[in-house]
N, C-alpha and C positions, 0 to 999 in steps of 0.2 A: 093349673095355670099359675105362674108365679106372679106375685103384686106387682111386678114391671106390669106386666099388662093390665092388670085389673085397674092398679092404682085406686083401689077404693079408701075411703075416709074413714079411722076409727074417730068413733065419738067418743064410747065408752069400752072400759076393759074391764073384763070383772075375773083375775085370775083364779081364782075357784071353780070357773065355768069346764076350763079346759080338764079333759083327761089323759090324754096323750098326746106327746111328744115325736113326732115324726123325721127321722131320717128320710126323704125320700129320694133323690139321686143327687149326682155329680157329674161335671163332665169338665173337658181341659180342652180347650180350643186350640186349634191350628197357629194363633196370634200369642198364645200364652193366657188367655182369658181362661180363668177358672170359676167356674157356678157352682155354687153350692144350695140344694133346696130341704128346706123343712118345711115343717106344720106343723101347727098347735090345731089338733084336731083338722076340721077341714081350713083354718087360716094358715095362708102359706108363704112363705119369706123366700128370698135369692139374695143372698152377699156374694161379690164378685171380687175377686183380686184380677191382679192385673201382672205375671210376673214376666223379668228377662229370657224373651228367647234364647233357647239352645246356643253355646258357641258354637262357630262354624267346626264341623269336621265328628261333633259328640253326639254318639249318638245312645241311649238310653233303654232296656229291654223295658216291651211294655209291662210285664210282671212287677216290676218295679215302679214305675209309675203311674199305673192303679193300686196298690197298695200304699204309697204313700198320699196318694191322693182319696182315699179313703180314711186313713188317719188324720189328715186335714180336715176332710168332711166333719169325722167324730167330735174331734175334737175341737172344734170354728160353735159345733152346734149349740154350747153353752152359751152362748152370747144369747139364743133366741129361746132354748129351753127356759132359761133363767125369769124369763115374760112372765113364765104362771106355775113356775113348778110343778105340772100334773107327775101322776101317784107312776105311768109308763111310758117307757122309752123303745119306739118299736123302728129296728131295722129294715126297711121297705128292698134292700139291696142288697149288698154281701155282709156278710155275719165276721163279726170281728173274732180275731183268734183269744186263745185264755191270758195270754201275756197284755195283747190291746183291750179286753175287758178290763180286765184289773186296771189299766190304765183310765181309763174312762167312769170306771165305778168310783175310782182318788178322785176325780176331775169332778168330776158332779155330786160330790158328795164334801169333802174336805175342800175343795177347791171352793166349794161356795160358803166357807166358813164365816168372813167376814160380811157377806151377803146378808147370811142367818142372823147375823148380830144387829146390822146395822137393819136391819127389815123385821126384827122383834119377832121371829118367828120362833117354835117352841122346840126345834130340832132343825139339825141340818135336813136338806133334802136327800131323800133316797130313794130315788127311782128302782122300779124293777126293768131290767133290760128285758126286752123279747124280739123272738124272732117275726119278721112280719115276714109278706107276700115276695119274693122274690123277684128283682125289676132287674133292669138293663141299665148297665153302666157305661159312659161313653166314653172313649179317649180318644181324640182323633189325631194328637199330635204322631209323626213321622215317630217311630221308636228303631233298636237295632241293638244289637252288644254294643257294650261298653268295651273301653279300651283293654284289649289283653296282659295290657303292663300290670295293670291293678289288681293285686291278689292279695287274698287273705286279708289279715292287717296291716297290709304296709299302707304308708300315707306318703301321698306326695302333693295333693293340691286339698288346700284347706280353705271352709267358708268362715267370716268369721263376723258373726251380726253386729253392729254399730246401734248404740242408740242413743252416744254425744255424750256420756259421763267419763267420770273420772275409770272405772274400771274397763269402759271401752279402750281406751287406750292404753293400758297397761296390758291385757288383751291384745291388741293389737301388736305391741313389742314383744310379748313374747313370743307372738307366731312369727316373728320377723326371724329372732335367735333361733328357729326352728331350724334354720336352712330351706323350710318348704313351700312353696307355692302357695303366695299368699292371696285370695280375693275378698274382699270385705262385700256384705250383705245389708241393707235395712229396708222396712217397710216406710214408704213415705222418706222424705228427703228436709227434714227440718234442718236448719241451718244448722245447729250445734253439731248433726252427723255429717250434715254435707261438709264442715269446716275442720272437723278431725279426721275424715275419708283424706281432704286436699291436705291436710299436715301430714299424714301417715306417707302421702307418695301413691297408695294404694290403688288399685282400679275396683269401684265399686258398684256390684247387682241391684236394683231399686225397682222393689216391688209395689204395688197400691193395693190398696183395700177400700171396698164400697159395704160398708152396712147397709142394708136394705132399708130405706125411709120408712120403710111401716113398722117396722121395730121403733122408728123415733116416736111415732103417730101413738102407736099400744103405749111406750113410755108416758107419752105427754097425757093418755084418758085412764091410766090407773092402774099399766104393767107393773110388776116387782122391778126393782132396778136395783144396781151395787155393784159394789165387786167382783172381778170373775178372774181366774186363772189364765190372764194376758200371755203370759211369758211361754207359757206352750201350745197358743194358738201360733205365735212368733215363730218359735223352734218347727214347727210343721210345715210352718211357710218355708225359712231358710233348708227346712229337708227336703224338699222339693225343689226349690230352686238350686239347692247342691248337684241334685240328681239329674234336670233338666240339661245342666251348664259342665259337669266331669266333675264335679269336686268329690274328694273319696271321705269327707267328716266335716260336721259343721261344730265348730268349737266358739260355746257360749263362754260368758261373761260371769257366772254366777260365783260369787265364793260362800265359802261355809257358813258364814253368817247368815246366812239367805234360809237358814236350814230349823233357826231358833224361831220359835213361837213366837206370837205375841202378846195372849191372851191367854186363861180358860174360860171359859163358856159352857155352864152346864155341864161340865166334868169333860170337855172335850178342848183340846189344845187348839188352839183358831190360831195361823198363822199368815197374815198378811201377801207374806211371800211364797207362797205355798207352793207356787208351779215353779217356783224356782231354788225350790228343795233338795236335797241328795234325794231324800225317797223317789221323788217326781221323774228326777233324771234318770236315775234306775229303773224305772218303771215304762219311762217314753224309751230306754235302751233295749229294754226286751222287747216292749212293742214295734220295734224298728227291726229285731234279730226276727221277728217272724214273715219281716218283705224280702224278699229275695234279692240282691244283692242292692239294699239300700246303704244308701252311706252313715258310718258310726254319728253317734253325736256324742257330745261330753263338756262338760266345762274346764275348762280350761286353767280356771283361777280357784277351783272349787278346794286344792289345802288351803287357801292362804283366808286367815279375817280380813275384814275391814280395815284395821291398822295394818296389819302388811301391807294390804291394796295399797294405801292411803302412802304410807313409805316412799312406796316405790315409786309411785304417781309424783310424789314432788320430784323425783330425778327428773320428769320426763317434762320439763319446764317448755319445750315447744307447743304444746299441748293445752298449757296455763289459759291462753289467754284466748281459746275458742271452745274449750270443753262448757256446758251445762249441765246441772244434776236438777237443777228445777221442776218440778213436773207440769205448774203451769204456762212453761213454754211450749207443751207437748199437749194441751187443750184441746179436744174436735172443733168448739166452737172457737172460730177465728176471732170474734169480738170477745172472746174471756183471753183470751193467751196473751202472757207476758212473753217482750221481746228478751230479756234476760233475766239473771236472780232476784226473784220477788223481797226475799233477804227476811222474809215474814211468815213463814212455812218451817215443818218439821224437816224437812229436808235440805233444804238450805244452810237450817240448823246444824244440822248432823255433819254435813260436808263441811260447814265452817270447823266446828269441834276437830271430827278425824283429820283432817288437815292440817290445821293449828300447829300440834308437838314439831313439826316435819317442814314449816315455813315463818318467816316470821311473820308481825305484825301485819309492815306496810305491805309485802308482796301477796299475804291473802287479804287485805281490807282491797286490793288493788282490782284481784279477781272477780272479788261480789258486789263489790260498789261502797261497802258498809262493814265498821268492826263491831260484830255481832257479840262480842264476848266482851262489850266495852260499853256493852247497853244495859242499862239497869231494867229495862223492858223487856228485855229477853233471857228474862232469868227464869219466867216458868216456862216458857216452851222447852229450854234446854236441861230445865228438873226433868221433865217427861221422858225425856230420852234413856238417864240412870232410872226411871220409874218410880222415882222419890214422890214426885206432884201427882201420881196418878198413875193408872195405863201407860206403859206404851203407846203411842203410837200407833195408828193403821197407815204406817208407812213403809217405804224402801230402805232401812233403817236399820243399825250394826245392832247388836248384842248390848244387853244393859250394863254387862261387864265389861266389855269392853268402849261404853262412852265414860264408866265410872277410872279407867285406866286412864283414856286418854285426860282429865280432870286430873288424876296423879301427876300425870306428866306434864302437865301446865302448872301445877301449884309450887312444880320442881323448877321450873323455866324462868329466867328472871326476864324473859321477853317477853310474858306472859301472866306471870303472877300476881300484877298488880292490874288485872283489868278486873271492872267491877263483876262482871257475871264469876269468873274463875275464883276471885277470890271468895264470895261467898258458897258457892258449889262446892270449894275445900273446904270450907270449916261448916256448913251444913246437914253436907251428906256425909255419915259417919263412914261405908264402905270406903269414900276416898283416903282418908287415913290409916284402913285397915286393908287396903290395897299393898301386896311385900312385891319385891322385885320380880321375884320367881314368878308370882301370876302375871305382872306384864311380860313378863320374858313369852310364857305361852302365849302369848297374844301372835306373837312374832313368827314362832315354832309354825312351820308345814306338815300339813294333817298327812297322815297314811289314807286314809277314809276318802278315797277318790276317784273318778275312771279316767283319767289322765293318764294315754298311752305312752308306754314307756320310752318312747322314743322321743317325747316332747319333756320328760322330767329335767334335763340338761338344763334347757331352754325359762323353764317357770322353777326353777333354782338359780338359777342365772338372778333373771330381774328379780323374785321374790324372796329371796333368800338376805341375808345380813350384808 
C-alpha cells in the first residue's frame, strides 16, 4: 500500500536500519498521471508527475512507453534511495538492460558524490543491483505506431526543456535556426520559464511533480539528504513526454563545462553537475537505444563553454530582461524563494562574471539589480569561482579556467577595469596574468566531443560560433 493511504507519521529515522532499496512498480494513467512506487525495506513511497496528454492524432507503441517509463521509474528512485543508502537495490518488475544498468550504477553511485561529501560519509554509495520477484507492470494509456514519416534519424519535431536561464534561450534559438519543429518542455511553470517560453513565441509542455510527503517526514526525523542527479530525473520526464506528444529528440541545454569536476574527494573526482555530464548523456543515450523506438536525446549546446554560451546570450537581448539563473527562485518551499537575483549566491556570481566581457556596465547592473563586480563584498565569493579562496563551488558553475579568462577579459575592458572586485582579481590571481590569447581563444573554439546530430551543426555554428 503506498503512504497516500497509509499517511503514517515518522517520528524517528535511523538510516542504518534499512537494507534494501525497492523498485516496486509503475503505472501511467489514462489522464497522464504517472506513479512511481518504492520501499526502503517494508517503508513505502509514491511520487506522482502529472504530464501533457497525447496531441490529438499521435499515437505511441506501447513497447516504448513502458520502457521509458521504466527508466523514469529507475532513475526518479534516487530521490528516495538517497533516505538511508541500504547496501541493495532490488528490481520487484522488469530487469533493466546492460546499457540502463550502467546507467543507474553512474547515478547511484557518482551521481550521489556531492551527497557523500556534504553527509561526511566514508565512500560514495554502491549498491548492489538485484533481480527481485517479477510483478505486473501497468500502462493504460491508448498506445499505437508512431507516425510512418519518422525514420531512422531523421528529425523533424524537437522537445526542448526550459528551465528560465541564460542557456535556455540560447537553446531555444538554435532549435529555431534548425528549420525544425520546435515545442519547448518544463517541469513546473516558474515564472522565469513561463517568461522565456512567451518571448521565444514557443508553445510549451508543463509537466508537475509530487514528491511523496513522507520522504519530507524521514527528512525532517533523521533521513540522509543532499544532492542528487536532478538533471536526469528531468531528461526522463521530457523522454516521455517527447514520446507521449510525436516529438522524435529531446535536446537538452547542457554545454561542456557541465562535464568539469568540482572537487576530489578521497581520490574520486565529485562533480556537482554530474548528470549533466558528456559521460551521463552518453550513457542515458544507450539506455534509451535499448527502448524501441524511443526518441534520441542530446544536448544541444554540449561543444560550446560557458563563455560561448555567454556570447551568444548577450545577442539574444529579448531575452535580457525575463531570463533567471538564480536557483533560489526555483525553491520547493515557497516561504524560501526569491522573487528575482538574490545577487548574493555563487550563481548569480558566475552569471554576473560570464556575462560582463559581452555587456557593459549599466545594461548587466540593469539585469541583476546590483554591480556585483563593483562590491568590495564580493570579492571572496567570486575568488571561489577561479578557486584561488578555496573549493569550487557545489554549484551550476563554468570551469575555473574559464572565470580565470573571463577576469582577463575584464582587466583588458576599460568598461570594466576599474571596478573594485576586477581590479583586484587581476593583480591577485597570478593565472589572470599568465592567461595568453590563445587559451582564451579555446574558450570560444566548438568542441568535436558531442552527440549533436549532424543535421542541427549548421544551426549551433550559426548562434555559437564567432
Amino acid at each position: 500500500m503506498s503512504s497516500a493511504a497509509q499517511a503514517p507519521t515518522i517520528t524517528a529515522f535511523d538510516p542504518s536500519s534499512f537494507k534494501t532499496f525497492r523498485f516496486i512498480d509503475r503505472m501511467l494513467e489514462a489522464d497522464g498521471t504517472v506513479r512511481l512506487r518504492y520501499g526502503l525495506d517494508e517503508l513505502e513511497f509514491e511520487e506522482t508527475f502529472t504530464l501533457p496528454l497525447p496531441a490529438a492524432g499521435v499515437q505511441t507503441p506501447p513497447q516504448t512507453l513502458d520502457g521509458i517509463l521504466d527508466l523514469l521509474h529507475w532513475v526518479t528512485g534516487v530521490s528516495y534511495y538517497k533516505a538511508a543508502i541500504p547496501p541493495t537495490i532490488v528490481f520487484e518488475g522488469n530487469q533493466p538492460g546492460p546499457a540502463t544498468l550502467a546507467l543507474l550504477t553512474a547515478l547511484y553511485t557518482e551521481g550521489l558524490g556531492e551527497f557523500a561529501v556534504v553527509n561526511d560519509l566514508p565512500d560514495l554509495p554502491r549498491p548492489t543491483f538485484s533481480d527481485g520477484a517479477r510483478g505486473s507492470n501497468n500502462t493504460t494509456l491508448s498506445c499505437g505506431n508512431r507516425p510512418a514519416e519518422v525514420t531512422g534519424d531523421q528529425l523533424r519535431r524537437l522537445l526542448v526543456p526550459v528551465g528560465g536561464g541564460k542557456d535556455s534561450a540560447v537553446a531555444i534559438e538554435i532549435a529555431r535556426r534548425s528549420g525544425l519543429d520546435v515545442t519547448l518542455f518544463s517541469i513546473g511553470d516558474a515564472t522565469p520559464i513561463h517568461e522565456t517560453a512567451r518571448v521565444s513565441g514557443y508553445d510549451k509542455l508543463t509537466a508537475t511533480r509530487k514528491i511523496d510527503p513522507l520522504l519530507l517526514e524521514a527528512n525532517a526525523a533523521g533521513a540522509l539528504n543532499g544532492h542528487i542527479p536532478v538533471t536526469a530525473i528531468v531528461s526522463s520526464v521530457a523522454l516521455l513526454t517527447a514520446a507521449l506528444n510525436g516529438q522524435d529528440a529531446v535536446a537538452l541545454a547542457n554545454e561542456r563545462s557541465a562535464s568539469a569536476g568540482t572537487m576530489i574527494w578521497h581520490g574520486i573526482e565529485v562533480n556537482h553537475q554530474f548528470s549533466k555530464s558528456l559521460r551521463v548523456e552518453r550513457l542515458l543515450s544507450a539506455a534509451v537505444d535499448e527502448i524501441p523506438d524511443a526518441p534520441a536525446i542530446f544536448s544541444i549546446l554540449r561543444p560550446a563553454s560557458e563563455l560561448a554560451i555567454a556570447r551568444a546570450f548577450a545577442r539574444f537581448t529579448e531575452y535580457h530582461p525575463v531570463f533567471t539563473s538564480c536557483n533560489r527562485v526555483f525553491k520547493l518551499d515557497p516561504a524560501q524563494r526569491a522573487t528575482s537575483w538574490c545577487c548574493d549566491c555563487d550563481k548569480c556570481r558566475f552569471v554576473f562574471l560570464i556575462l560582463a566581457p559581452f555587456m557593459t556596465p549599466g545594461h548587466l547592473t540593469g539585469i541583476l539589480g546590483q554591480d556585483l563586480l563593483d562590491d568590495p563584498q564580493q570579492y571572496e565569493g567570486f575568488a571561489l569561482l577561479t578557486a584561488s579562496g578555496g573549493e569550487k563551488p557545489f554549484e551550476c558553475v563554468g570551469e575555473v579556467d574559464e572565470c580565470v579568462a573571463a577576469i582577463r577579459l575584464l582587466s583588458e575592458d576599460p568598461r570594466w577595469r576599474g571596478h573594485a572586485v576586477v581590479k583586484r582579481l587581476g593583480v591577485e590571481i597570478p593565472a589572470v596574468a599568465q592567461t595568453t590569447e590563445a587559451q582564451i581563444g579555446e574558450h570560444f573554439a566548438l568542441s568535436s566531443d558531442h552527440n549533436v546530430p549532424a543535421e542541427l551543426m549548421g544551426a549551433v555554428n550559426e548562434v555559437l560560433g564567432a
